[in-house]
ZAMARGU-4260 file (C-alpha; in steps of 0.2 Angstrom, whole numbers, plus 5000, padded with zeros to 4 digits):
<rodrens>
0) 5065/4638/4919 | 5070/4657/4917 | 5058/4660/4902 | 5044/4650/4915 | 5047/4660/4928
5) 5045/4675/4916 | 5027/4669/4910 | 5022/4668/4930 | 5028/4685/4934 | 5022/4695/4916
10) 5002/4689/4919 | 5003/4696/4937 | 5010/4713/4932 | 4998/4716/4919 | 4982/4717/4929
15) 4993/4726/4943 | 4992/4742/4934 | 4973/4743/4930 | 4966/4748/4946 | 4981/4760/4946
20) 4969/4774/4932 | 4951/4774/4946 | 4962/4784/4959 | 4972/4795/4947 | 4955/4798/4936
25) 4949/4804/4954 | 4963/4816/4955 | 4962/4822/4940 | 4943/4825/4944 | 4947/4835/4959
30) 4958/4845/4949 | 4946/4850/4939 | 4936/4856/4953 | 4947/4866/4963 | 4948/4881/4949
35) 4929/4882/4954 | 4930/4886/4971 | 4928/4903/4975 | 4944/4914/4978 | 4944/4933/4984
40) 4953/4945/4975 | 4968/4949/4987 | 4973/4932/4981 | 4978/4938/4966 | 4981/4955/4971
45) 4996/4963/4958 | 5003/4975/4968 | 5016/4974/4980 | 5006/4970/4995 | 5002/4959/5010
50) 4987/4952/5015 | 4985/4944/5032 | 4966/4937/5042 | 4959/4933/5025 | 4963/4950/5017
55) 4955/4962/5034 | 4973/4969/5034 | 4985/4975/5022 | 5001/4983/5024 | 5015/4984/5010
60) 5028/4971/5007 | 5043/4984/5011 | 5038/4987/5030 | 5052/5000/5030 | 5056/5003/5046
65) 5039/5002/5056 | 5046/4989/5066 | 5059/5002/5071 | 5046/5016/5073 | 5035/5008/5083
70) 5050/5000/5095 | 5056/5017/5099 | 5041/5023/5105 | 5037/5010/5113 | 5053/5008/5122
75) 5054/5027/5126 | 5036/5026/5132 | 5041/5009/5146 | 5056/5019/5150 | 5046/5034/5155
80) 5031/5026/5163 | 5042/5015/5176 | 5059/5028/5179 | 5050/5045/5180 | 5031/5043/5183
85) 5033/5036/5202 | 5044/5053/5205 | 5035/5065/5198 | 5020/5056/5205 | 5025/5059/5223
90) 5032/5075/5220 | 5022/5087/5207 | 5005/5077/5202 | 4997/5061/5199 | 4990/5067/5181
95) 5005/5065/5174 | 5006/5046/5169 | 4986/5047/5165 | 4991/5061/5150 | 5007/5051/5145
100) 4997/5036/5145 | 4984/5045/5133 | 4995/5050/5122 | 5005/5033/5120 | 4989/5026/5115
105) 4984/5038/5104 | 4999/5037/5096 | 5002/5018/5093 | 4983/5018/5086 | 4984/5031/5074
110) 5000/5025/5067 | 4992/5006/5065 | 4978/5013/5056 | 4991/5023/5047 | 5000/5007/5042
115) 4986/4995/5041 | 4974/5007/5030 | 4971/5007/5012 | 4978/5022/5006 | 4968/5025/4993
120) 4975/5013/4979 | 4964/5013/4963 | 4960/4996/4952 | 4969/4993/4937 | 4959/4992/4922
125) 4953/4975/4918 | 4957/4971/4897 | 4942/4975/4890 | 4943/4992/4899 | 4962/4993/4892
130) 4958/4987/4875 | 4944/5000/4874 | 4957/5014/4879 | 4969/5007/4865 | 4956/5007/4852
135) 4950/5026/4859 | 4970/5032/4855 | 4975/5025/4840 | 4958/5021/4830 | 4964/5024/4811
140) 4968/5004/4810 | 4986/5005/4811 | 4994/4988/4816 | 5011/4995/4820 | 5014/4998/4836
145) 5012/5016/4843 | 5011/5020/4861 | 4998/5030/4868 | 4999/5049/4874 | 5009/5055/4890
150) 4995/5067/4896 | 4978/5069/4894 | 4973/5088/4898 | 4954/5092/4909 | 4949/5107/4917
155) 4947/5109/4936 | 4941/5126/4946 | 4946/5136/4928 | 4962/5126/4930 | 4970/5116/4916
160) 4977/5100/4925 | 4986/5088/4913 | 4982/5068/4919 | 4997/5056/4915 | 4995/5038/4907
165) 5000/5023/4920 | 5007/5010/4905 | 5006/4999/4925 | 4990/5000/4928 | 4983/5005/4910
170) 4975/5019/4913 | 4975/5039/4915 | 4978/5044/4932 | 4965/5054/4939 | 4969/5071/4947
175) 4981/5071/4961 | 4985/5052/4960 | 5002/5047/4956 | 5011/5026/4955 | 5020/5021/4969
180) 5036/5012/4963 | 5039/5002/4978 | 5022/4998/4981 | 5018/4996/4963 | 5001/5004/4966
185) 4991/5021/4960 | 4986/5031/4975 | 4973/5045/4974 | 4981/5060/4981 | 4995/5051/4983
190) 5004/5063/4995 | 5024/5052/4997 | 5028/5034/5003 | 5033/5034/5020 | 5045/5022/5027
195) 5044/5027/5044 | 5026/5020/5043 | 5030/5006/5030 | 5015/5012/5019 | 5010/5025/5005
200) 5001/5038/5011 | 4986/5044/5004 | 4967/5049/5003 | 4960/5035/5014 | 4976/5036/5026
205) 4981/5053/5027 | 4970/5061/5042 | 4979/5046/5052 | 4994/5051/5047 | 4992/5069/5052
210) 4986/5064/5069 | 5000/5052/5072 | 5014/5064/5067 | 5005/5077/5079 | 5001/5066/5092
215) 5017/5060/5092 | 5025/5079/5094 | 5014/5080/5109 | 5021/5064/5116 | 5040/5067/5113
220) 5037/5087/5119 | 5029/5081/5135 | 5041/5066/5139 | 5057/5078/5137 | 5049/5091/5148
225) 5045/5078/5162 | 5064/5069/5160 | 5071/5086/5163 | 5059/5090/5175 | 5063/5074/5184
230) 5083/5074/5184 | 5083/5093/5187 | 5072/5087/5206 | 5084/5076/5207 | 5102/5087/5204
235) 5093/5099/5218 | 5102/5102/5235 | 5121/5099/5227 | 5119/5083/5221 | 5123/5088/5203
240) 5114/5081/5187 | 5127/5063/5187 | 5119/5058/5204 | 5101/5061/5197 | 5108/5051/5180
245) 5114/5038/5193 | 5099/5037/5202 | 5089/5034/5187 | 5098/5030/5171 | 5083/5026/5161
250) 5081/5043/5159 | 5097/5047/5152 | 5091/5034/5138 | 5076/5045/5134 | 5083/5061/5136
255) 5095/5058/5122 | 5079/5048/5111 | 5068/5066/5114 | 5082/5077/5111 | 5086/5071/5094
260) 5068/5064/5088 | 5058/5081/5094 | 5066/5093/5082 | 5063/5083/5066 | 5043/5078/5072
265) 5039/5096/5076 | 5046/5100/5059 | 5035/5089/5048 | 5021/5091/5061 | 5023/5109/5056
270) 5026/5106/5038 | 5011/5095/5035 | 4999/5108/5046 | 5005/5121/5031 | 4999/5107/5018
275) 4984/5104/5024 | 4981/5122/5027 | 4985/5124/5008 | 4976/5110/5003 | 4991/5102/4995
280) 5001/5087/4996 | 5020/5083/4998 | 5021/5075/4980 | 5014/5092/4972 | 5023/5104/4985
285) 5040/5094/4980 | 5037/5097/4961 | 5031/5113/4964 | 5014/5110/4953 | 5004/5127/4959
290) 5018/5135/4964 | 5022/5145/4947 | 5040/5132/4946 | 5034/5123/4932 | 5024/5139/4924
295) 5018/5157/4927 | 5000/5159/4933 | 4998/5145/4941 | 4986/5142/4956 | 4981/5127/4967
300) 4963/5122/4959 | 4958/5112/4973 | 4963/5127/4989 | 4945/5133/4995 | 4955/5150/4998
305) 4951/5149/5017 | 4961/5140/5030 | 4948/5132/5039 | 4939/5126/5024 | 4954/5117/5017
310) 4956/5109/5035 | 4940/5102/5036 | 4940/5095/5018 | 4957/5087/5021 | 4955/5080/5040
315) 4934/5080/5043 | 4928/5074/5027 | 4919/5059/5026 | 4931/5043/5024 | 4930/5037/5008
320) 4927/5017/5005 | 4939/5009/4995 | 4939/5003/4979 | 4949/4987/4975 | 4935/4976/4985
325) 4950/4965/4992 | 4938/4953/5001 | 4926/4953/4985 | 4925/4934/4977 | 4935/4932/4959
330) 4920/4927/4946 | 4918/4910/4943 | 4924/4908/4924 | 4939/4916/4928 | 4951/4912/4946
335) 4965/4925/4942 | 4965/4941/4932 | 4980/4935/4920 | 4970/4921/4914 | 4955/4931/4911
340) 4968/4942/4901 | 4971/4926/4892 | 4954/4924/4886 | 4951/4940/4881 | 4968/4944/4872
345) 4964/4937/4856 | 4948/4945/4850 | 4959/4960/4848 | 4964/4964/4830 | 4982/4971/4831
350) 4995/4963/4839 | 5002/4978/4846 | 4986/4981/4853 | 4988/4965/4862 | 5005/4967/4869
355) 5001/4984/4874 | 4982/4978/4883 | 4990/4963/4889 | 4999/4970/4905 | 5004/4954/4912
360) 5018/4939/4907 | 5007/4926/4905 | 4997/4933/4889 | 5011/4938/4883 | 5021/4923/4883
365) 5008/4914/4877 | 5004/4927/4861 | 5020/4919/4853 | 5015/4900/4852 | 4999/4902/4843
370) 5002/4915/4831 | 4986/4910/4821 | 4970/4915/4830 | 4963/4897/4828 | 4974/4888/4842
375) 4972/4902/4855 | 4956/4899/4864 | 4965/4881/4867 | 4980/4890/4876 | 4969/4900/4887
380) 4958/4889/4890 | 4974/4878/4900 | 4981/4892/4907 | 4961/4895/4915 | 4964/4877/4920
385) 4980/4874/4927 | 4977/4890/4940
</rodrens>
């Protein structure tokens, strides 16, 4: 009876699998479709960046302390606008809260676009473009490995300026740019990473920055003078400055913000006025690059020698469009950039060219399993499909 039971129940398992392969053939079928649908390129962006409404804003994965930044202005503005406006209102002028309220929005726009910009990061170069540079360094055939040369030397305004070799991005750095460690990105006239703002600062960002810094002097100058100007009305007639601090304590609050913030903005306000007066940036004033502290007879190829000249180039030039096309469409053939590194790995001829050109973990861990070039277009070609 047990062996009959058996022979009933094994007939009616064995078709039960065979309608089981239609559905999972259809899944395996919309696999193979989705690598083709398009993706842009901040999917797969490799610096350390955010992306948000479909890659229109960017912003750096360290904010910093922007959140900080914006709520002390933003606190120090709310606290002014409703304990000292209505006082000085009635008693001095009604402009007052209309230039306060100018400058907060000045201030909190130029610092969004300061944080939300592009600074100015360049694309890496793509493998081809690396392997072509490789070949360009060491081309006597050598297979060992050799890396390439710190420096490459070019002449600007009779001025010898040596570009360095980003082993990151794989490419000499053109003139004035310089790798941002935290952001993992090369920014043309990269100028200093500012945490303040939560973004590098750079070509595409730095009149915004100027502004903000300035703007913000303007705002902390003018909310101290009216604090003071308020609790001083106040402490008239004997009443002494604790009954004027009694009778609006929100102002004690932003007397003590302004008086330790006003110093240190009208310092860098002041500091960056000198740089772009000098057409320099704080990377190469830190260094001291034209200076004569890293040589004698040295000078600053890229001053125009007049003040006004170098402020117009800096803040009035015409904004630069930037070049990593993060809302661009990834080709078709390839929906990352490590996997089109895969494919386009082994044509090289030296393996220390590949592990130099490769720039990315999943060539590389891959070079190991097919050391033969026969069974590496098979590797790549999964690594294009499982993306």
């Amino acid at each position: 009876m047990t062996s009959c039971e058996y022979q009933q129940i094994d007939p009616q398992a064995l078709p039960t699998p065979t309608p089981a392969p239609p559905p999972h053939h259809g899944n395996d079928r919309d696999k193979r479709e989705e690598p083709k649908r398009p993706r842009r390129k901040w999917q797969v962006f490799p610096g350390k960046n955010r992306f948000y409404c479909d890659g229109r804003i960017m912003v750096a994965r360290q904010s910093g302390v922007l959140p900080l930044t914006l709520g002390l202005i933003v606190i120090t503005s709310g606290l002014f606008f409703i304990f000292d406006c209505p006082f000085l209102v009635k008693h001095l002028t009604s402009c007052i809260p209309v230039i306060g309220g100018g400058l907060f929005v000045f201030v909190v726009i130029t610092l969004l676009q300061t944080s939300l910009t592009d600074p100015g990061i360049l694309p890496r170069a793509t493998p081809d473009e690396a392997a072509d540079i490789e070949k360009q360094i060491d081309n006597t055939g050598n297979a060992s490995y050799r890396p390439p040369p710190r420096t490459k030397e070019v002449l600007i305004n009779q001025q010898v300026v040596k570009l360095k070799y980003c082993f990151s991005c794989k490419m000499f750095r053109p003139p004035r740019t310089s790798h941002c460690s935290l952001c993992d990105n090369c920014v043309e006239r990269f100028d200093h990473h500012c945490p303040w703002v939560g973004n590098c600062v750079g070509k595409r960002n730095y009149r915004f920055f100027y502004t903000f810094i300035v703007s913000l002097s303007f705002l902390t100058a003018f909310i101290f003078g009216c604090v003071t100007t308020h609790l001083a009305l106040r402490a008239q007639g004997g009443k002494g400055l604790v009954f004027a601090l009694q009778e609006s304590p929100g102002s004690a609050v932003e007397l003590v913000i302004c008086f330790f913030s006003v110093w240190s903005i009208l310092g860098l306000s002041g500091f960056h006025t000198y740089l772009v007066a000098s057409n320099l940036t704080t990377n190469e004033d830190i260094k001291g690059s034209w200076s004569g502290k890293s040589g004698e007879g040295v000078t600053n190829p890229y001053s125009h020698k007049n003040i006004f000249i170098n402020c117009c180039s800096v803040l009035c030039g015409p904004m630069p469009p930037s070049l990593i096309d993060r809302r661009g469409f990834l080709p078709t053939d390839e929906s990352v950039q490590t996997a089109g590194a895969g494919i386009e790995l082994p044509a090289l001829a030296a393996k220390s060219e590949i592990n130099v050109v490769g720039g990315s973990s999943q060539p590389a861990s891959g070079l190991p399993e097919s050391p033969s070039p026969v069974p590496a277009p098979p590797h790549s070609h999964q690594n294009s499909s499982s993306v």
